[in-house]
N, C-alpha and C positions, 0 to 999 in steps of 0.2 A: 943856693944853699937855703933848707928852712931849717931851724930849730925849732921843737916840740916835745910837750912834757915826756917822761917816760910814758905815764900812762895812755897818753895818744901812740906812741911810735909803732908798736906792733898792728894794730890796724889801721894806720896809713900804709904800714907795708905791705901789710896783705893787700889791701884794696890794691897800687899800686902793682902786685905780683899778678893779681888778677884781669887789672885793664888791659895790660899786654899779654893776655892769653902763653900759646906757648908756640914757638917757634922753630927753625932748623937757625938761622940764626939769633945772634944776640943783639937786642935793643942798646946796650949800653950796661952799665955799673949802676948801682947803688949801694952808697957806703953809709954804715950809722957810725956812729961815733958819739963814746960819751962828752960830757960836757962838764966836769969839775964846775968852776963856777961860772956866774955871769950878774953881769952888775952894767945899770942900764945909767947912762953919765948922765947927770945933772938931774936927777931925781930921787936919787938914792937908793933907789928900789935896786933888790938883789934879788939872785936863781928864779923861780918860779913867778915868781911876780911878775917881770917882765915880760912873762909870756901871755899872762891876764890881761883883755882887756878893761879899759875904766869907763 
């Protein structure tokens, strides 16, 4: 599983759509899903932050 800003997610997808070219069958699934919040334990750091690094 990675998590990644919105603003990254649409061209990791694509990128991703594109390394497996196209097929007769299917490589697998890729599922997005939003992400409400996220809170990184013992640092206080919240949503987006965590994704920065320091």
């Amino acid at each position: 599983m990675a998590v990644v800003p919105d603003s990254s997610a649409k061209k990791i997808v694509g990128e991703l759509i594109d390394c497996f070219g196209e097929a007769s069958e299917p490589y697998g699934n890729l599922f997005v899903k939003d992400v409400s919040d996220a809170y990184q334990l013992g640092t206080k750091l919240v949503g987006d932050e965590i994704l920065t690094p320091k």
